[in-house]
N, C-alpha and C positions, 0 to 999 in steps of 0.2 A: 387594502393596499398598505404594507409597509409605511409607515410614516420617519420623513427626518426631525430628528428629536431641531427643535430651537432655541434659542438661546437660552430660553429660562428655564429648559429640562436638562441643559449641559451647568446651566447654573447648577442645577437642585443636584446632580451629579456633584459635581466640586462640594458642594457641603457634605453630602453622604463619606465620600471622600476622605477632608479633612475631619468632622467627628472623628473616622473611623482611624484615621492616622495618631488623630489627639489621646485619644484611648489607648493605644500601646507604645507611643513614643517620647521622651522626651528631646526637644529640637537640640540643646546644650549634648544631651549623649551618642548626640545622632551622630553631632560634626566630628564629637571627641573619640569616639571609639567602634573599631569594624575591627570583625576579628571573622575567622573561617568556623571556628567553635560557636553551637548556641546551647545554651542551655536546653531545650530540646531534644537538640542532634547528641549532646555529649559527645567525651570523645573518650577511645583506647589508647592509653597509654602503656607500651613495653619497652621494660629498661634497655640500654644498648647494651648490656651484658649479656642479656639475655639470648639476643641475634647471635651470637658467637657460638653457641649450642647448637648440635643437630638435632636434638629431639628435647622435648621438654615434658616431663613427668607431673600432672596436677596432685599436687600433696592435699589441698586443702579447699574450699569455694567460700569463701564468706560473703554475708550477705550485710549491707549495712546502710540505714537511712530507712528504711521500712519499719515504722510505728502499725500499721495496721495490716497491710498486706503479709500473710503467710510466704517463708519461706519456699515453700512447695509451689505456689505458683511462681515467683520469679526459675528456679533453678528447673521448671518443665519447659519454659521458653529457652531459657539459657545453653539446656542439654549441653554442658559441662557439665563431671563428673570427676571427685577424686579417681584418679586411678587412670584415667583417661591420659595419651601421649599428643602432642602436639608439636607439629615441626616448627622450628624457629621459624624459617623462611614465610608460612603462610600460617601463622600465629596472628600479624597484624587481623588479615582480611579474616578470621576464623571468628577472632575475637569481638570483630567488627560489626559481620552477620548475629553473632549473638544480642550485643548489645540491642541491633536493629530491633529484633523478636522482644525483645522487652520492652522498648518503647513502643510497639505497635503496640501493646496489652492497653495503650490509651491511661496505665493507673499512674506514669510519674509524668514529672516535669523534664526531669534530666536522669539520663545514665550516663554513669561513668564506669568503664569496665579497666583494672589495668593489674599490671603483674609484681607480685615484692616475696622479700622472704625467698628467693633464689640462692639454693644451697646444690651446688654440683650442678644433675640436670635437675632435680626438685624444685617447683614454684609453689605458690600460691595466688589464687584467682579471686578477686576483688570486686565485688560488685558495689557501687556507692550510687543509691538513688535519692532522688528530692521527689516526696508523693504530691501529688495534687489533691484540690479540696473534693471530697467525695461525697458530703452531705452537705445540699444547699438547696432553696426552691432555686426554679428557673423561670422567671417568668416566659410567658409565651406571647411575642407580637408578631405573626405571620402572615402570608398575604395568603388568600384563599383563590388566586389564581395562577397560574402556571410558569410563571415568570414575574418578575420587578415589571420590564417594560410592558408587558400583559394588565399587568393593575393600573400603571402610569398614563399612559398612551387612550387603551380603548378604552377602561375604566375611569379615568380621569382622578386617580390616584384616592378611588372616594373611601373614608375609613370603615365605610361597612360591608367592606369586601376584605378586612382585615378580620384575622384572629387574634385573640385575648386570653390570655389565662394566666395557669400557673402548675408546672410540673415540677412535683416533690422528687427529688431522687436521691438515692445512697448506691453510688458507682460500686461501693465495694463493702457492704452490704454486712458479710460477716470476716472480711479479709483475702473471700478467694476469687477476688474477683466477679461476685454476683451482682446483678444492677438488680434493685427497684425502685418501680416509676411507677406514682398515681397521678393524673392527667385529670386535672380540671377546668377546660373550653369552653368560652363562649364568644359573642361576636358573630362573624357569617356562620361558623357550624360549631353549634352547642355538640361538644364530648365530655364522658364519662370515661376513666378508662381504667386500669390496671394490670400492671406488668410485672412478672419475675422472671430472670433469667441466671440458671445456676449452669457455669461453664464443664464444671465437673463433680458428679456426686460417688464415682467410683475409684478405687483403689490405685489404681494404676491411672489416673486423672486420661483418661480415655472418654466416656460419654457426658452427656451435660443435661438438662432437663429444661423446659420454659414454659409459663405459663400466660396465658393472657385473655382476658376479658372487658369488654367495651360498647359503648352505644351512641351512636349518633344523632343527629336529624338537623337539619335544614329546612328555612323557609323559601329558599333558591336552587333551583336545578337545574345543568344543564341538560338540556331533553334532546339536542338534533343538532347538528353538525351542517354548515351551508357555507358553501364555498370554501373550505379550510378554514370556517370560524366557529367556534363554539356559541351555540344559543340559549339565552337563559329562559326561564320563567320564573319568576315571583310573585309569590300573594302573602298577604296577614298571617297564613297558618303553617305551620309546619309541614312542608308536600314529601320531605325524604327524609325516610325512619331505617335506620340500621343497627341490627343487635349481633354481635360477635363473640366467639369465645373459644378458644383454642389449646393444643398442647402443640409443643417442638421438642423432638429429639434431636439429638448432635450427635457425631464421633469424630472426636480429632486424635487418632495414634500417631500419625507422623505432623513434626512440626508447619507444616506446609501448608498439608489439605486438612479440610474440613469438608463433614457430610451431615445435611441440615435435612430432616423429615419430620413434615409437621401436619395435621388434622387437625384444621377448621371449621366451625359451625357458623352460617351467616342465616340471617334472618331482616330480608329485606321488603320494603313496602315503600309506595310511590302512592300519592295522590290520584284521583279519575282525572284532575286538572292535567296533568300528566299525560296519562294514560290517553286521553282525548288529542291534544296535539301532537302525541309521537303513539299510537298504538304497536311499533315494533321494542319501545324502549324497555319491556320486560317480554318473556318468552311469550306467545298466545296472547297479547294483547292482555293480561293480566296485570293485577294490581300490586300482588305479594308474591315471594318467591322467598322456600327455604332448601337449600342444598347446603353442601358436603364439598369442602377443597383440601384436594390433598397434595402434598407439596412437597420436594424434594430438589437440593440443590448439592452440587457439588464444586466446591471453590478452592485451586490451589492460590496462594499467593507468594509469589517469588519475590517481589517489588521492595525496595530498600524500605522504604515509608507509605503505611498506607495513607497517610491525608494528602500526603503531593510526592508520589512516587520521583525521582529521578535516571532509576536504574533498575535493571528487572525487566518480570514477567507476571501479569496477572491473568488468572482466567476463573469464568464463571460459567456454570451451566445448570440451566434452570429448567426442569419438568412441573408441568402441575394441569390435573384434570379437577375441574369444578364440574360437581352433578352428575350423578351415576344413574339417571333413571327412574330417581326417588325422590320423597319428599317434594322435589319442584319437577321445572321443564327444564334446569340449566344443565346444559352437556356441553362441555368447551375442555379441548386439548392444545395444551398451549406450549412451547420450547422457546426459550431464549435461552440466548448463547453470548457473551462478553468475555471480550481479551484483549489486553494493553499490554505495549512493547515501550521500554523505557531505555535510554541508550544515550550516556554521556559521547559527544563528538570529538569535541577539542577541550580547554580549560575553558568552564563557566559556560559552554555552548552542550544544549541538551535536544536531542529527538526524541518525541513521544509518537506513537502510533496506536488507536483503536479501534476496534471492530465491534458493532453487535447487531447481532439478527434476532428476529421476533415470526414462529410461524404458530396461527391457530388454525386448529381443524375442528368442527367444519369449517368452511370459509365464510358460512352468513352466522353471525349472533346476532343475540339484543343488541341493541344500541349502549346499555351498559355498561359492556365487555369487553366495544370495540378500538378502546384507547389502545392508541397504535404509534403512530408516528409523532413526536411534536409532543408528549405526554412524559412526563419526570425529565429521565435526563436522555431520552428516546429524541433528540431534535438538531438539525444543522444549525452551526451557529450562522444568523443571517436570516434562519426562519422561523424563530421564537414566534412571532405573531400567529402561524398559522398550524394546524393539528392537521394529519391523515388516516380516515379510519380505511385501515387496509386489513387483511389475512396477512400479510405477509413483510416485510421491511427490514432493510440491508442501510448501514450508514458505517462511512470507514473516514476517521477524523483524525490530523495529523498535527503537531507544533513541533514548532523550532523555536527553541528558547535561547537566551541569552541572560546571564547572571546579573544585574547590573551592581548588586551590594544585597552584602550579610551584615546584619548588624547585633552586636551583643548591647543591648541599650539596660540601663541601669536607673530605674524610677522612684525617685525619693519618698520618703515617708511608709512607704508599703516596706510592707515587712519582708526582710531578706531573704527569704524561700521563695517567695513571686515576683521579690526586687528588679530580678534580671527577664527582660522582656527580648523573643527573639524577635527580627525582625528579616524579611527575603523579598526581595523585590525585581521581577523578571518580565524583560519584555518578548513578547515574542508575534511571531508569523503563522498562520495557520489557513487552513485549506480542510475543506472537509467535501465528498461524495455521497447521495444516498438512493435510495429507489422504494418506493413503496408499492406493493401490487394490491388488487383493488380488482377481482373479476367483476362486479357489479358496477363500476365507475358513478358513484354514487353522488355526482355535484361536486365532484373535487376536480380540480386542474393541474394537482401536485401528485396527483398519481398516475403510475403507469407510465411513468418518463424519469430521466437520471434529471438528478438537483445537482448541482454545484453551488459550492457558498467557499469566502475565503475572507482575509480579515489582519487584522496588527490589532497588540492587544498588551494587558497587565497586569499579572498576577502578584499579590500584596500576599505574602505569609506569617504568620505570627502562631502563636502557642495556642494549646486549648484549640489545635484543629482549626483554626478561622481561616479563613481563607476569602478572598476579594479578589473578583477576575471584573475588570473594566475593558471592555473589546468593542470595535468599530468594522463592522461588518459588512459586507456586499454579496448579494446574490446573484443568478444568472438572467433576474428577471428585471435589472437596471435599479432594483431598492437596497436601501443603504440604512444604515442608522447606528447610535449608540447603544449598547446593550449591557447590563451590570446583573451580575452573576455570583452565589455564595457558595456554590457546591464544583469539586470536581469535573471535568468535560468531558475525560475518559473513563 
């Protein structure tokens, strides 16, 4: 049953909270200065001279505030080009979407796009960025369950259900935007990992290559699923051993979309302890299983801002067959589908709208495979607590936002490239629908019937993608409670 958080989990809230406040703001910059500009967002600047033109001629692109980042990648997002015309009238908005496309690449702090050097109809186009730090460890403190009130609540917030480490990374690698990341985990799941991902290795910056290789294990598994709760088992030994290693190809021609196909090797094993209390949790009642996933996604993004869109269009669609017949018993075809609709209403009032469905065939797997509902960001908000292993599931999640303040906050001592902290803080209304199908009805009560959930809520935004959703939710089943969220909902 849903639990209502009590005073001293709304307390430990309010500290999460303020930490997380103290960390990007100063109280003195908060009262002194709001501005619609953040360093972040940047903004486009065009002379009023300019509007007076009917057509405007790019003479020249320059590129400046990039120490490390190549040319070639800003001016592929940018698609401005000398030679290129642009009408006065929709220069702003032209200029605007550009900028956008630069700051999704995640490499600066701030863009600033604006126009000078206006001779006749002849300009020149300006790009002025601030990079962000690109080589630094990260440490890693993660919770190894599905949610914050997941670890708080039923877990009783115990720290060895947390994760520990430390991942190395260089965002940008040799300046075109390549990440690598070595991952070294321990805590609830001891990992090994290593990552390279090179966006473009051809001429015409069209395809991209990725690399990756890593290994797991745990001494904790979830083995069985009862009543929409996950179930653990634990012993002294290591009962979950996972070895991985994979390629990914890309092709991004047009700005928008992107086509991800990638071939994985996984090499999985489970304990008899295991094996004994759930004999469906690997194919044939088996110990070890190695297959083959092959994977394919196709994603446009139309959306102003990938970390917190407020305008636009997003959509994803994902194919992938794990196990051909070989090697193990896994045979699973799976289709998920996501798309988010972003649509300013009035001034500072925002509608977001998301869809995403998940179908696998066949309809019975291992227990495995079968995360379904309630699983990443697969969940209504209102039923964080509980999971549905289904074949099939449908959830369409909707906000109404309202702006309440933008802040340009100015942090003393740090140095004046990271000086300027943004800050976005919005409340909003939400309502969310879902349905999970389930022909086996397998001890679940959440399947095979529509969920409603709905809620008042707060999203806290700052740089560096952070993001803080504090929301108070209600389902159709009379539970309520507090719920504190780091990622995205759509």
């Amino acid at each position: 049953m849903l639990l209502i958080f009590v005073k001293d989990v709304r307390h430990h809230f309010r500290i999460v909270l303020y930490i997380f406040l103290l960390c990007t703001v100063s109280y003195k910059s908060l009262l002194g200065q709001q501005s619609e500009l953040s360093p972040v967002v940047g903004v486009v600047q065009i002379p009023d001279s300019a509007l007076h033109r009917s057509m405007l001629i790019i003479r020249h692109v320059e590129i400046e505030g990039n120490k490390k980042t190549n040319d070639a990648i800003i001016l592929r997002e940018l698609n401005l080009h000398p030679g290129d015309t642009l009408n006065s009238h929709d220069a702003p908005r032209l200029l605007e979407e550009a900028r956008q496309r630069v700051i999704n690449t995640s490499l600066f702090l701030s863009v600033n796009v604006f126009l000078k050097n206006l001779s006749g109809n002849q300009v020149d186009v300006v790009v002025l960025v601030a990079e962000r730090w690109y080589v630094f460890p990260v440490p890693i403190f993660s919770l190894a369950d599905r949610n914050f009130n997941v670890w708080w609540v039923e877990h009783h917030h115990q720290l060895n259900r947390v994760n520990y480490g430390i991942n190395f990374l260089d965002n940008n690698l040799t300046g075109n935007n390549d990440q690598l990341i070595f991952t070294i985990q321990s805590g609830y799941t001891y990992k090994y990992a290593i990552a390279y991902n090179l966006p473009y290795f051809d001429k015409v910056m069209h395809a991209g290559l990725g690399l990756v290789a890593g290994y797991n294990r745990n001494r904790e598994v979830n083995y069985i699923t009862s009543n929409n709760k996950q179930v653990y088992v634990k012993t002294p030994e290591f009962i979950y051993k996972n070895w991985y290693g994979g390629i990914q190809f890309s092709y991004r021609k047009n700005i928008r979309t992107r086509h991800l196909l990638s071939l994985t090797y996984r090499d999985l094993s489970i304990a008899d302890t295991v094996r004994i209390l759930n004999p469906d949790y690997l194919p044939a009642g088996t110990t070890h299983q190695r297959y083959m996933e092959l994977r394919y996604r196709f994603s446009y993004t139309g959306a102003d801002n990938w970390a917190y869109p407020l305008r636009g269009f997003n959509f994803i669609a994902d194919l992938s067959q794990q196990g051909f017949g070989w090697l193990g018993r896994v045979h699973l075809s799976q289709l998920q589908l996501i798309t988010a609709y972003y649509r300013p209403l009035f001034s500072k009032i925002y509608l977001a709208v998301g869809f995403r469905t998940q179908i696998q065939l066949p309809a019975h797997q291992p227990y495995f495979l079968r995360q379904s509902m309630g699983y990443y960001e697969n969940y209504l908000r209102g039923l964080e607590y509980n999971v549905v292993d289904a074949s099939a599931f449908g959830i369409l999640k909707t906000n109404l936002k309202y702006q309440i303040g933008k802040w340009n906050i100015h942090l003393p001592v740090i140095p004046d490239k990271f000086a300027h902290v943004p800050l976005a803080v919005y409340l909003k209304l939400y309502a969310d629908v879902g349905y999970a199908y389930d022909p086996y009805r397998e001890n679940s009560y959440l399947s095979n019937k529509w969920l409603f959930t709905k809620g008042v809520g707060i999203d806290v935004v700052t740089f560096y993608d952070v993001r803080l959703r504090i929301e108070y939710s209600f389902n159709q089943f009379g539970q309520n409670g507090l719920f504190l969220h780091t990622k995205s909902e759509l």
